[in-house]
C-alpha positions as CSV (number, residue, x, y, z in Angstrom):
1,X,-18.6,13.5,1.0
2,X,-19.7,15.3,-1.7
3,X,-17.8,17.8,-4.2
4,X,-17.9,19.8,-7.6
5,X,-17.0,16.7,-9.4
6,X,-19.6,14.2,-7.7
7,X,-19.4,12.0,-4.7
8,X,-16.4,10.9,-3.6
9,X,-16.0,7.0,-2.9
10,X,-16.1,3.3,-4.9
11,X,-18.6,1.0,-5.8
12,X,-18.2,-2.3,-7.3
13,X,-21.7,-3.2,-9.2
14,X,-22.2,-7.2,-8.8
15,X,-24.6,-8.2,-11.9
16,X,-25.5,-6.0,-15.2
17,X,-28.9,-6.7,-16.2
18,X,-31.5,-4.4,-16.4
19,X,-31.8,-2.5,-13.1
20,X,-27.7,-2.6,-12.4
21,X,-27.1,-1.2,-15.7
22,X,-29.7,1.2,-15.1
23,X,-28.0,1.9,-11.9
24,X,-24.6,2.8,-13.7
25,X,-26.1,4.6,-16.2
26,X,-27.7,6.9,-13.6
27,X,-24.2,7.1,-11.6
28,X,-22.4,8.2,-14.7
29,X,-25.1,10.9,-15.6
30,X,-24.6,12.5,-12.5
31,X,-20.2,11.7,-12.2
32,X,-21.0,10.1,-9.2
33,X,-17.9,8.0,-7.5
34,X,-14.4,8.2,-7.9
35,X,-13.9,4.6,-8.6
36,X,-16.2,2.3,-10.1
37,X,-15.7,-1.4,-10.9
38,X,-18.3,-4.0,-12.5
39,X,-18.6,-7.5,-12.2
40,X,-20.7,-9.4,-15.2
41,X,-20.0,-13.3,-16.9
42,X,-22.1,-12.1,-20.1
43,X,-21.6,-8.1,-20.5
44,X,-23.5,-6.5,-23.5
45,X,-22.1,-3.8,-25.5
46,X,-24.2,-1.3,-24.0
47,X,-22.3,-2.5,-20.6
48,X,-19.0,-2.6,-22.7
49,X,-19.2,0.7,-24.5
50,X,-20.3,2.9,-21.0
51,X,-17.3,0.9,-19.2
52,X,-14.7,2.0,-21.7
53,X,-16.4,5.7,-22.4
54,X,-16.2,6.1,-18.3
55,X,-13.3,4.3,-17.2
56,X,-15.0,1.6,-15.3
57,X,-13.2,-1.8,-14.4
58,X,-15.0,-4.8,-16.0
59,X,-14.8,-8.0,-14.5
60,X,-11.0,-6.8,-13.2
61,X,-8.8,-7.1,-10.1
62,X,-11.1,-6.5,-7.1
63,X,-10.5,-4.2,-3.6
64,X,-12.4,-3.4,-0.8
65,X,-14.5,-0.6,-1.8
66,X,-17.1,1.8,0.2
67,X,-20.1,0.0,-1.8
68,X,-21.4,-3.2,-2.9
69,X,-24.1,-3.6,-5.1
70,X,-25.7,-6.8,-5.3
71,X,-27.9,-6.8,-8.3
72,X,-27.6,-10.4,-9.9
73,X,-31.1,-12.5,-9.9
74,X,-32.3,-13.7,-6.7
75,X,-31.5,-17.2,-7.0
76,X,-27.5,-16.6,-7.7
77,X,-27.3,-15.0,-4.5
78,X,-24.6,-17.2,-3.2
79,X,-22.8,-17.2,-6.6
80,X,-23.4,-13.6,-6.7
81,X,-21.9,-13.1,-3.1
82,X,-18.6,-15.1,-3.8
83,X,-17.9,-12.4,-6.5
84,X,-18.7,-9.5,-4.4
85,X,-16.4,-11.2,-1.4
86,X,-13.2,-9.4,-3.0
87,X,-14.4,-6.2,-2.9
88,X,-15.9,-6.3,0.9
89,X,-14.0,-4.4,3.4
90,X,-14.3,-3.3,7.1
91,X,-16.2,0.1,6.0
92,X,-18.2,-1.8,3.0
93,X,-22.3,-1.1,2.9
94,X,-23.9,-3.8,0.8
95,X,-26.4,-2.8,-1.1
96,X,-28.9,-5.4,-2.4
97,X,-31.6,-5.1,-4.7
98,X,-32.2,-9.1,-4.9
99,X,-36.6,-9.2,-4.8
100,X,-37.0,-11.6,-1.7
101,X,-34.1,-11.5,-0.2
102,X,-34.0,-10.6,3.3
103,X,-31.3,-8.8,4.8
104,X,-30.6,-12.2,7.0
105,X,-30.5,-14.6,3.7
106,X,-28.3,-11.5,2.6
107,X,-25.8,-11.9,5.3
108,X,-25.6,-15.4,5.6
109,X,-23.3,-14.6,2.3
110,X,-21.3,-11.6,3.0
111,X,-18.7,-10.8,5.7
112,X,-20.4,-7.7,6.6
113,X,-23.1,-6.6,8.8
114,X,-24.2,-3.2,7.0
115,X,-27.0,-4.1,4.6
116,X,-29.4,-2.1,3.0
117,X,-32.2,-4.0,1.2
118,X,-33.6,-1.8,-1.5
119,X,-36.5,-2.3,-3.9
120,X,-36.4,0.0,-6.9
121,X,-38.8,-0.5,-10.0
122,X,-38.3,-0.1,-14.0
123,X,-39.0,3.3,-14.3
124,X,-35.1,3.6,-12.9
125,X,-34.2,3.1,-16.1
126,X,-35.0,6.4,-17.5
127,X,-34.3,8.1,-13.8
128,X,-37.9,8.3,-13.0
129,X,-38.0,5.4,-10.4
130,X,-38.8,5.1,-6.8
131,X,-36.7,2.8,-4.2
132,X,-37.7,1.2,-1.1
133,X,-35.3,0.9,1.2
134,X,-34.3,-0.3,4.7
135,X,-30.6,-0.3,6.3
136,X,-29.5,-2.8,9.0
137,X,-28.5,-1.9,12.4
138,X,-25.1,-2.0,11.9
139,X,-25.2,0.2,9.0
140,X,-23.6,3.7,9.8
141,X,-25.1,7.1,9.1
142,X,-22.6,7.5,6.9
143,X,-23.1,4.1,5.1
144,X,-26.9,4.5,4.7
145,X,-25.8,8.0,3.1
146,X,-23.7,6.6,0.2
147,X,-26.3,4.1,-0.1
148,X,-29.1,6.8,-0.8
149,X,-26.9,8.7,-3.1
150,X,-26.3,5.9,-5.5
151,X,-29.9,4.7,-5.1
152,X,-31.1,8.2,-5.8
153,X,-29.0,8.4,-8.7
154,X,-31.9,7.0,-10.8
155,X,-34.3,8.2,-9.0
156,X,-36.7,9.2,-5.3
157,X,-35.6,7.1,-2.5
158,X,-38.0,6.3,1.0
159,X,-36.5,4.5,3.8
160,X,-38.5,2.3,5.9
161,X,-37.3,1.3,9.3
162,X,-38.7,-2.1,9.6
163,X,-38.2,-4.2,7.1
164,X,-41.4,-6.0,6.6
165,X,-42.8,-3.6,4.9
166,X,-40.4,-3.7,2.0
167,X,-42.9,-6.7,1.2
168,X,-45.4,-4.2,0.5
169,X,-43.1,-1.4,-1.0
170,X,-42.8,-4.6,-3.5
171,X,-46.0,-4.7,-3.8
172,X,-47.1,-1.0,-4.4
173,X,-44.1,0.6,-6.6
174,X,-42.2,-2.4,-7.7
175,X,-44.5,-4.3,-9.2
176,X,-47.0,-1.1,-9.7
177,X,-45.6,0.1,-13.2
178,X,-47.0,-3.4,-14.6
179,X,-50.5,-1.9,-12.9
180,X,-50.5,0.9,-14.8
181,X,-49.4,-0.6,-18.7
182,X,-52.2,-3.1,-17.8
183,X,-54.6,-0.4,-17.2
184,X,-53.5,1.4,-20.5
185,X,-54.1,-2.2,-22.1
186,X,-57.8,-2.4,-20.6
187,X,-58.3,1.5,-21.5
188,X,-57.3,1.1,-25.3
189,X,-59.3,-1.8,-25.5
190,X,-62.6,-0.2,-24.1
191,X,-62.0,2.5,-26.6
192,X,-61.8,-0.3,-29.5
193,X,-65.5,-1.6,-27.9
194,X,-66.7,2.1,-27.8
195,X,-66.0,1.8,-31.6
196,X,-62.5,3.8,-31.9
197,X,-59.8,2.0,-34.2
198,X,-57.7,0.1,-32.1
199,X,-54.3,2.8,-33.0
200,X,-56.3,5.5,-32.5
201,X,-57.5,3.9,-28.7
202,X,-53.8,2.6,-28.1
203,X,-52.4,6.7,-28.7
204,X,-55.5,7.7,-26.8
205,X,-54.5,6.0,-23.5
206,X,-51.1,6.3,-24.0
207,X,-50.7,9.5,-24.1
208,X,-53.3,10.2,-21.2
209,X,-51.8,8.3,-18.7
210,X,-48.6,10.0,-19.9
211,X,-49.8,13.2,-19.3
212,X,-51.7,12.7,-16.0
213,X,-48.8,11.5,-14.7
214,X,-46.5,14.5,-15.9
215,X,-49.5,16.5,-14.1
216,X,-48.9,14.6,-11.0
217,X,-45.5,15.0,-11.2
218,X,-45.4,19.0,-11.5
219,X,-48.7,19.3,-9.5
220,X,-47.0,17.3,-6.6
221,X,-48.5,19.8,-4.1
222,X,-51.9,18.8,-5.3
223,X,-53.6,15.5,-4.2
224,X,-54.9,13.1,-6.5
225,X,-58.6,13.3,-5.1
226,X,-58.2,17.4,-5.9
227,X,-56.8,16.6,-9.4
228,X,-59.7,13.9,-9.8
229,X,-62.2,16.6,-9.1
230,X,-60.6,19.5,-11.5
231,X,-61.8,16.8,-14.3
232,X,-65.1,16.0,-12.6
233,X,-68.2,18.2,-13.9
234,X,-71.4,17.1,-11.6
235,X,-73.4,14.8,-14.0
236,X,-70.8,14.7,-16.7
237,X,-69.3,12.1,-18.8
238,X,-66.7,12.1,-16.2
239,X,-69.1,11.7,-13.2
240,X,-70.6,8.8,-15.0
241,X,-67.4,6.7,-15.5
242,X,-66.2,7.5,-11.9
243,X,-70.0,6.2,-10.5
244,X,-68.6,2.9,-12.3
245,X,-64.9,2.8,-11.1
246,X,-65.9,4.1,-7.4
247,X,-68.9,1.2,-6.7
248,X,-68.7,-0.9,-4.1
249,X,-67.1,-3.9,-6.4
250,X,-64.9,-1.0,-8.8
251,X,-61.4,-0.5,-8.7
252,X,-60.8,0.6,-5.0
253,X,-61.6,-3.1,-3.9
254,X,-59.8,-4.9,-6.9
255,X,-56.5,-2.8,-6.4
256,X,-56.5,-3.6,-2.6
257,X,-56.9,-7.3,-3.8
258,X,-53.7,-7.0,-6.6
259,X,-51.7,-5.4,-4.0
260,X,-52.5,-7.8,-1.1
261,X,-51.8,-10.6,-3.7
262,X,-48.3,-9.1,-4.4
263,X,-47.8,-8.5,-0.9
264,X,-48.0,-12.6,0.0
265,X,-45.9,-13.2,-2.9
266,X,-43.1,-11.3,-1.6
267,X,-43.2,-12.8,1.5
268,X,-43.5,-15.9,0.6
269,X,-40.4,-15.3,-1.7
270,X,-39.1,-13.8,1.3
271,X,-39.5,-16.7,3.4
């Protein structure tokens, strides 16, 4: 399946926005696909200008290809289906990212049974992201294959077997990255009431979450509790913020609440 040149194979892309572009952006970086064709009403020029620089069809004559991916908003599923009909073969995997949509609501729409719901998050966009996914039983080894290839083109992919837990994949990394810019909002602004000039705070916790994470990232052997405790001197500065963060009412508890807040949400958007 796969060569010098990339992997072999077509996808048609249903829906540009943010994460589809992002998607084709990643597929182009790494030459992946012999045949790619897009679907959008409204393309921007970024769409435009990529399509024409990589010789990708745009809103042209559709064929059954390997792939579908469904990445229009949740609520034009059905609008978003009837475009993606054209392209759906015997051997095609549908890939949605839709948030909410179950693989069910997914094929009520599409004459296929192979289905992979997938939940990536923003950080795709720069091929840092991670994707939840979770293939249907009548999706082939070989289908769920091309469908982790093009979701791992923008970045790490987990597979989940039962699909409920998607709702909490949602709830941990797709939703997560708006966790962590919120905590760089609250950590800038306790710098400004610690007396630092609010730019100076802002670059401050930037910049450190920035780099902790590019710690984690190389460090990826190490734990975060070990990494925690590398920065923790017994009765230090550190030591006394963590006494604050680690009480019985600190951030443990109030994350578990966010996430399990996030978690009903998807599944009431599930249904």
């Amino acid at each position: 399946m796969t060569g010098a040149s990339g992997l072999s194979g077509s996808v048609a892309l249903i829906g540009a926005g943010n994460m589809g572009l992002a998607l084709l952006e990643g597929w182009a970086s790494q030459n992946l696909f012999e045949s790619v064709s897009v679907v959008e009403p409204q393309p921007s020029q970024r769409l435009q200008d990529l399509c024409a620089e990589r010789g990708y069809e745009l809103n042209g004559a559709a064929a059954p290809f390997d792939a579908i991916v469904l990445a229009v908003k949740p609520q034009a599923l059905e609008s978003g289906a009837v475009a993606a009909a054209p392209f759906i073969g015997p051997a095609t995997v549908v890939v949605s990212i839709l948030a909410g949509k179950r693989v069910a609501d997914i094929a009520a729409y599409v004459p296929t049974k192979a289905i992979v719901r997938a939940m990536p998050n923003t950080p795709a966009a720069i091929g840092r992201g991670i994707t939840g996914a979770c293939a249907s039983p009548a999706t082939s080894a070989a289908q769920r294959e091309l469908a982790n290839a093009l979701l791992g083109a923008v970045g790490a992919v987990e597979w989940v077997d039962d699909e409920s837990l998607i709702d909490a994949v949602t709830a941990v990394s797709g939703s997560g990255p708006a966790y962590v810019f919120y905590f760089v909002e609250c950590l800038a602004a306790a710098g400004v009431e610690a007396g630092l000039p609010a730019a100076l705070a802002t670059r401050l916790a930037r910049t450190t979450v920035e780099g902790a994470g590019e710690l984690l990232r190389r460090q990826s052997e190490t734990k975060a509790d070990e990494l925690r405790r590398r920065v923790t001197s017994p009765a230090g500065t550190t030591a006394a913020a963590l006494e604050v963060l680690e009480a019985a009412d600190g951030l443990a508890p109030l994350l578990q609440r966010a996430v399990a807040a996030a978690k009903r949400r998807a599944e009431e958007l599930s249904g």
